[in-house]
C-alpha positions as CSV (number, residue, x, y, z in Angstrom):
1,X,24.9,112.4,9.6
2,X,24.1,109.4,12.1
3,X,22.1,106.2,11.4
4,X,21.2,104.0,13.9
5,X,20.7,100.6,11.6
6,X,19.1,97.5,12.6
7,X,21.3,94.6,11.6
8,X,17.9,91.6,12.2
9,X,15.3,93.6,9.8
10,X,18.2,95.3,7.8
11,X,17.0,98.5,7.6
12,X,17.8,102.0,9.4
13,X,15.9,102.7,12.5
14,X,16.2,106.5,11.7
15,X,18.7,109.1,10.4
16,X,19.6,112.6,11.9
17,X,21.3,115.2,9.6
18,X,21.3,118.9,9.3
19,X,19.5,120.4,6.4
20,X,21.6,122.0,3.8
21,X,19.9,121.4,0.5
22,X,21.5,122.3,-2.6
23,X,21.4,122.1,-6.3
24,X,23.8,119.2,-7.3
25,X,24.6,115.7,-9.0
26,X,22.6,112.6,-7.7
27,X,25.3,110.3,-7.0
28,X,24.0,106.6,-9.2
29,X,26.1,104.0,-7.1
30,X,25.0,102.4,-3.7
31,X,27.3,101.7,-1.3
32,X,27.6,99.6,2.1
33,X,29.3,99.5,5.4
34,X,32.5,97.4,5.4
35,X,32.5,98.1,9.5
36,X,28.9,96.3,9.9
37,X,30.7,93.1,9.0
38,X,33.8,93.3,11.3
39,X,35.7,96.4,12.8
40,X,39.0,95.1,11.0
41,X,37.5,96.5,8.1
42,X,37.6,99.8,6.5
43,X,35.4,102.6,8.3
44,X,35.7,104.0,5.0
45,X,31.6,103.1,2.5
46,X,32.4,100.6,-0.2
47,X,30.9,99.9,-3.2
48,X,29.9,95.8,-3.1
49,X,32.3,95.2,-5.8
50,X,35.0,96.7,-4.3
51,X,34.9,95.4,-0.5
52,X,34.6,91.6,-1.7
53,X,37.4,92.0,-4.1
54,X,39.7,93.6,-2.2
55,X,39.2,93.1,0.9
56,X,38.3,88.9,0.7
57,X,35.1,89.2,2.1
58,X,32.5,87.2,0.9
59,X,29.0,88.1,0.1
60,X,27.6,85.8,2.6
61,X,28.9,87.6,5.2
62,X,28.3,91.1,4.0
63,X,24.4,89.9,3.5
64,X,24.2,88.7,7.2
65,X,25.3,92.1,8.4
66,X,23.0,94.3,6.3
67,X,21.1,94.9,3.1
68,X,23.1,93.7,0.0
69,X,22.6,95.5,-3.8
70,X,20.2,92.0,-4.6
71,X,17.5,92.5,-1.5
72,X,16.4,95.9,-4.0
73,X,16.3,94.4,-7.6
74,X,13.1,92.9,-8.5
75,X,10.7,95.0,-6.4
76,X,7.2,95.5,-7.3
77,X,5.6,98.5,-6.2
78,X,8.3,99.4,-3.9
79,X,12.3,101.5,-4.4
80,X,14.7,102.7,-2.5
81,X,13.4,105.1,0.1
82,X,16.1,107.2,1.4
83,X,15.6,108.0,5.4
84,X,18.5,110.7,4.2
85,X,18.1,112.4,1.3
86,X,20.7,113.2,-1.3
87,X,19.1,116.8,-2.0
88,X,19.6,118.1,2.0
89,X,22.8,118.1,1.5
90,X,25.1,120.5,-0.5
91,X,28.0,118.9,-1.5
92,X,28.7,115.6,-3.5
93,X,30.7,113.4,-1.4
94,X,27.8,114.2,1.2
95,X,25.3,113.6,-1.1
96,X,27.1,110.7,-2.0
97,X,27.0,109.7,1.4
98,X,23.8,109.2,1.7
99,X,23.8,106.4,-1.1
100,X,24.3,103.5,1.2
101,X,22.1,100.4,1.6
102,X,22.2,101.2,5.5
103,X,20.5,104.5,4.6
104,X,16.9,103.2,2.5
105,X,13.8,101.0,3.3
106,X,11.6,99.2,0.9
107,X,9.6,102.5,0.2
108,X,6.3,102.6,-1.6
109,X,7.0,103.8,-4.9
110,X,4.4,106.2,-5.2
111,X,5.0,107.5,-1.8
112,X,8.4,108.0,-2.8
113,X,7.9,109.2,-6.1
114,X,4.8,111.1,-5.0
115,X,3.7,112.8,-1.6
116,X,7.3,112.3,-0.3
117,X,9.2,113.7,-2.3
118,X,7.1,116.8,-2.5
119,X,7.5,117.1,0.9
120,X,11.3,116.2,0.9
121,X,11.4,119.1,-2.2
122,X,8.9,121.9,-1.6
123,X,7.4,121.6,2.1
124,X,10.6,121.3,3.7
125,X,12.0,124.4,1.5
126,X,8.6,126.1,2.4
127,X,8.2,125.3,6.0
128,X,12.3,126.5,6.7
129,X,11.4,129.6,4.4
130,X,8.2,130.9,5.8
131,X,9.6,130.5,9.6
132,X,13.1,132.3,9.2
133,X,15.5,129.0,9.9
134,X,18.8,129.7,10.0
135,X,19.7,125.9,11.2
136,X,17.8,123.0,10.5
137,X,17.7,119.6,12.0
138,X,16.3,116.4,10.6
139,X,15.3,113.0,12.3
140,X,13.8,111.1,9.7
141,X,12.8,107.2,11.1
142,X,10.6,104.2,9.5
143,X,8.6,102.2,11.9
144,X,9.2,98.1,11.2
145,X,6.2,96.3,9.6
146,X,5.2,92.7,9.2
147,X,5.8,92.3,5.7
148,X,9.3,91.5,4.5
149,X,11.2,91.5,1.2
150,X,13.9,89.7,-0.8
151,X,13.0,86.2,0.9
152,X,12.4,87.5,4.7
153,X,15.7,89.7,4.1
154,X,14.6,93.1,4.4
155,X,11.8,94.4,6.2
156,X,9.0,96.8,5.0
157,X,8.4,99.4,7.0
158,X,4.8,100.1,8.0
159,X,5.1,103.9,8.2
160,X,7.9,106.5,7.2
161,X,8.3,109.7,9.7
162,X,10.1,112.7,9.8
163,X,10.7,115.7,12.5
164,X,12.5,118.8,11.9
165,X,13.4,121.1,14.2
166,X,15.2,124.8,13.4
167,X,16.7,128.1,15.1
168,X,15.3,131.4,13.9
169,X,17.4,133.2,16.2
170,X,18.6,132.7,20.2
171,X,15.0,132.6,21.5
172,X,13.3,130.9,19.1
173,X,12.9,127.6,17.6
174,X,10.0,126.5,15.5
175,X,9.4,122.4,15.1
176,X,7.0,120.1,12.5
177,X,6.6,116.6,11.6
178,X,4.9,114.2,9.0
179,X,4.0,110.7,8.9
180,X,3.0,108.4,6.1
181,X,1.7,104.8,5.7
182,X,4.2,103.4,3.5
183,X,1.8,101.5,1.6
184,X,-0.5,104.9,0.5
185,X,0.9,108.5,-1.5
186,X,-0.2,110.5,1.1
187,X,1.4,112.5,3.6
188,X,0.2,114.2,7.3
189,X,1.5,116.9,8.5
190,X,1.8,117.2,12.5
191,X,3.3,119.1,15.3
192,X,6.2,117.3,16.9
193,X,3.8,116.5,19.9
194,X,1.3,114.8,17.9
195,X,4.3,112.9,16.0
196,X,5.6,111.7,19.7
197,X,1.9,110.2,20.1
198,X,1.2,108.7,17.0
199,X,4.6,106.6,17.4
200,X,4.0,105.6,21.0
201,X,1.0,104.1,19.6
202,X,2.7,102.1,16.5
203,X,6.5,101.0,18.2
Protein backbone atom coordinates (compact mmCIF):
# COMPACT_ATOMS: atom_id res chain seq x y z
CA UNK A 1 0.00 0.00 0.00
CA UNK A 2 1.07 3.85 -0.33
CA UNK A 3 0.83 6.56 2.42
CA UNK A 4 1.47 9.93 1.69
CA UNK A 5 2.52 11.17 5.45
CA UNK A 6 2.79 14.64 6.63
CA UNK A 7 6.02 14.99 8.54
CA UNK A 8 4.72 19.01 10.36
CA UNK A 9 1.25 17.45 11.82
CA UNK A 10 2.69 13.74 11.95
CA UNK A 11 0.04 12.02 10.70
CA UNK A 12 -0.89 10.29 7.21
CA UNK A 13 -2.63 12.46 4.71
CA UNK A 14 -4.29 9.28 3.29
CA UNK A 15 -3.58 5.66 2.41
CA UNK A 16 -4.49 3.61 -0.82
CA UNK A 17 -4.55 -0.22 -0.72
CA UNK A 18 -6.40 -2.88 -2.41
CA UNK A 19 -8.98 -4.69 -0.41
CA UNK A 20 -8.24 -8.30 0.40
CA UNK A 21 -9.76 -8.94 3.77
CA UNK A 22 -9.13 -12.02 5.49
CA UNK A 23 -9.46 -13.94 8.68
CA UNK A 24 -5.97 -13.70 10.50
CA UNK A 25 -3.68 -12.63 13.56
CA UNK A 26 -3.72 -8.80 14.63
CA UNK A 27 -0.19 -8.06 14.68
CA UNK A 28 0.36 -6.17 18.61
CA UNK A 29 3.71 -4.25 17.86
CA UNK A 30 3.83 -0.68 16.13
CA UNK A 31 6.46 0.06 14.07
CA UNK A 32 8.07 3.32 12.30
CA UNK A 33 9.87 4.47 9.26
CA UNK A 34 13.62 4.37 9.65
CA UNK A 35 13.72 6.29 5.91
CA UNK A 36 11.55 9.31 7.31
CA UNK A 37 14.67 10.18 9.31
CA UNK A 38 17.37 9.95 6.65
CA UNK A 39 17.58 7.77 3.43
CA UNK A 40 20.91 6.06 4.85
CA UNK A 41 18.63 4.17 6.82
CA UNK A 42 16.99 1.00 6.34
CA UNK A 43 13.85 1.10 3.91
CA UNK A 44 13.08 -1.82 5.79
CA UNK A 45 9.78 -0.75 9.25
CA UNK A 46 11.43 -0.84 12.58
CA UNK A 47 10.24 -1.39 15.77
CA UNK A 48 11.49 1.91 18.07
CA UNK A 49 13.58 -0.29 20.06
CA UNK A 50 15.29 -1.74 17.43
CA UNK A 51 16.20 1.34 15.02
CA UNK A 52 17.70 3.36 18.09
CA UNK A 53 19.76 0.43 19.25
CA UNK A 54 21.08 -0.66 16.25
CA UNK A 55 21.22 1.69 14.13
CA UNK A 56 22.57 4.88 16.71
CA UNK A 57 19.77 6.94 16.09
CA UNK A 58 18.40 8.89 18.71
CA UNK A 59 14.90 9.39 19.70
CA UNK A 60 15.04 13.05 19.14
CA UNK A 61 15.58 12.68 15.75
CA UNK A 62 13.16 9.85 15.10
CA UNK A 63 10.28 12.20 16.92
CA UNK A 64 11.15 15.19 14.62
CA UNK A 65 10.46 13.03 11.57
CA UNK A 66 7.19 11.47 12.65
CA UNK A 67 4.90 10.07 15.38
CA UNK A 68 6.92 8.23 18.10
CA UNK A 69 5.28 5.16 20.39
CA UNK A 70 4.94 8.15 23.39
CA UNK A 71 2.64 10.73 21.21
CA UNK A 72 -0.21 7.55 21.74
CA UNK A 73 0.11 6.60 25.49
CA UNK A 74 -1.94 8.61 27.71
CA UNK A 75 -4.86 9.47 25.42
CA UNK A 76 -8.26 10.27 26.68
CA UNK A 77 -11.01 9.55 24.49
CA UNK A 78 -8.94 8.97 21.56
CA UNK A 79 -6.66 5.44 20.00
CA UNK A 80 -5.04 4.58 17.24
CA UNK A 81 -7.08 4.91 14.16
CA UNK A 82 -5.73 3.04 11.44
CA UNK A 83 -6.18 4.94 7.76
CA UNK A 84 -5.18 1.15 6.76
CA UNK A 85 -6.69 -1.50 8.26
CA UNK A 86 -5.04 -4.68 9.45
CA UNK A 87 -8.27 -6.86 8.47
CA UNK A 88 -8.20 -5.68 4.40
CA UNK A 89 -5.42 -7.47 4.13
CA UNK A 90 -4.85 -11.33 3.97
CA UNK A 91 -1.64 -12.10 4.94
CA UNK A 92 0.44 -11.30 8.23
CA UNK A 93 3.41 -9.60 7.19
CA UNK A 94 0.75 -7.27 5.27
CA UNK A 95 -1.26 -6.99 8.06
CA UNK A 96 1.61 -6.36 9.92
CA UNK A 97 2.42 -3.72 7.66
CA UNK A 98 -0.11 -1.74 8.43
CA UNK A 99 1.08 -1.40 12.21
CA UNK A 100 3.17 1.62 11.66
CA UNK A 101 2.85 5.08 13.46
CA UNK A 102 2.97 6.62 9.82
CA UNK A 103 -0.25 4.68 9.19
CA UNK A 104 -2.89 6.01 12.36
CA UNK A 105 -4.38 9.40 13.62
CA UNK A 106 -5.62 10.30 17.03
CA UNK A 107 -9.04 8.56 16.26
CA UNK A 108 -12.11 9.02 18.41
CA UNK A 109 -12.36 6.05 20.36
CA UNK A 110 -15.88 5.48 19.94
CA UNK A 111 -15.70 6.17 16.36
CA UNK A 112 -13.12 3.66 16.10
CA UNK A 113 -14.46 1.24 18.34
CA UNK A 114 -17.98 1.93 17.09
CA UNK A 115 -19.47 3.25 13.62
CA UNK A 116 -15.96 2.70 12.05
CA UNK A 117 -15.30 -0.25 12.53
CA UNK A 118 -18.65 -1.56 11.49
CA UNK A 119 -18.11 -0.01 8.45
CA UNK A 120 -14.40 -1.17 8.13
CA UNK A 121 -16.07 -4.96 9.08
CA UNK A 122 -19.56 -5.34 7.70
CA UNK A 123 -20.37 -2.42 5.12
CA UNK A 124 -17.32 -2.81 3.30
CA UNK A 125 -17.92 -6.75 3.12
CA UNK A 126 -21.64 -5.81 2.24
CA UNK A 127 -21.18 -3.11 -0.16
CA UNK A 128 -18.26 -5.39 -2.25
CA UNK A 129 -20.75 -8.40 -1.86
CA UNK A 130 -24.03 -7.06 -2.94
CA UNK A 131 -22.29 -5.29 -6.16
CA UNK A 132 -20.27 -8.32 -7.56
CA UNK A 133 -16.46 -6.77 -6.88
CA UNK A 134 -13.95 -8.72 -8.14
CA UNK A 135 -11.17 -5.88 -7.34
CA UNK A 136 -11.40 -3.44 -4.76
CA UNK A 137 -9.61 -0.23 -4.26
CA UNK A 138 -9.35 1.82 -1.03
CA UNK A 139 -8.30 5.55 -0.47
CA UNK A 140 -8.88 6.09 3.05
CA UNK A 141 -7.68 10.02 4.21
CA UNK A 142 -8.15 12.17 7.50
CA UNK A 143 -8.65 15.87 7.09
CA UNK A 144 -6.16 17.96 9.71
CA UNK A 145 -7.91 19.73 12.62
CA UNK A 146 -7.01 22.42 15.02
CA UNK A 147 -6.62 20.38 18.02
CA UNK A 148 -3.31 18.67 18.61
CA UNK A 149 -2.05 15.90 20.93
CA UNK A 150 1.06 14.79 22.89
CA UNK A 151 2.17 18.59 23.56
CA UNK A 152 1.37 20.00 19.90
CA UNK A 153 3.01 16.76 18.50
CA UNK A 154 0.34 15.05 16.67
CA UNK A 155 -2.51 16.47 15.14
CA UNK A 156 -6.25 15.45 15.47
CA UNK A 157 -7.87 15.14 12.62
CA UNK A 158 -11.26 16.88 12.19
CA UNK A 159 -12.85 14.22 9.97
CA UNK A 160 -11.89 10.57 8.83
CA UNK A 161 -12.90 9.60 4.93
CA UNK A 162 -12.83 6.81 2.92
CA UNK A 163 -13.58 5.99 -0.99
CA UNK A 164 -13.71 2.69 -2.50
CA UNK A 165 -13.83 2.00 -5.89
CA UNK A 166 -14.24 -1.83 -7.56
CA UNK A 167 -14.51 -3.77 -11.02
CA UNK A 168 -17.40 -6.08 -11.41
CA UNK A 169 -16.34 -7.00 -14.74
CA UNK A 170 -14.73 -4.92 -17.99
CA UNK A 171 -17.59 -2.48 -18.25
CA UNK A 172 -18.40 -1.91 -14.98
CA UNK A 173 -17.30 -0.29 -11.93
CA UNK A 174 -19.41 0.67 -9.02
CA UNK A 175 -17.84 3.44 -6.36
CA UNK A 176 -19.04 4.72 -2.51
CA UNK A 177 -17.71 6.78 0.12
CA UNK A 178 -18.16 7.75 3.92
CA UNK A 179 -17.22 10.50 6.03
CA UNK A 180 -17.17 10.89 9.82
CA UNK A 181 -16.49 13.73 12.32
CA UNK A 182 -13.84 12.31 14.32
CA UNK A 183 -15.08 13.66 17.40
CA UNK A 184 -18.90 11.80 17.08
CA UNK A 185 -19.66 7.57 16.47
CA UNK A 186 -21.35 8.19 13.49
CA UNK A 187 -20.77 7.45 10.01
CA UNK A 188 -22.36 8.99 6.43
CA UNK A 189 -22.47 7.22 3.67
CA UNK A 190 -22.02 9.16 0.17
CA UNK A 191 -21.40 8.64 -3.43
CA UNK A 192 -17.82 9.46 -4.48
CA UNK A 193 -19.24 12.78 -5.99
CA UNK A 194 -20.74 13.99 -2.83
CA UNK A 195 -17.37 12.86 -0.94
CA UNK A 196 -15.30 15.22 -3.68
CA UNK A 197 -17.69 18.05 -2.37
CA UNK A 198 -17.85 17.70 1.08
CA UNK A 199 -13.77 17.77 1.11
CA UNK A 200 -13.44 20.79 -1.13
CA UNK A 201 -15.45 22.44 1.48
CA UNK A 202 -13.27 21.25 4.66
CA UNK A 203 -9.29 21.17 3.01
Amino acid sequence: YATLYDRNRRIPVYSAYLYQPAPGKRPKTWLVEPQLIDLKYPKTMEEEGTLLKNFSVTLQELSQSQAIQQDYKDLKGLNHGHLNPSSHHNTFSSRTATFTLTNVVPQDEKLNNGAWNIYEQQTMIKKTKDNGCKTTYIIVGAVPGNNYVAQGRVNKPSHIWSSACCEVDSNHRAAWAVIAENDKNEVQLLTLGELEDTLTNLY
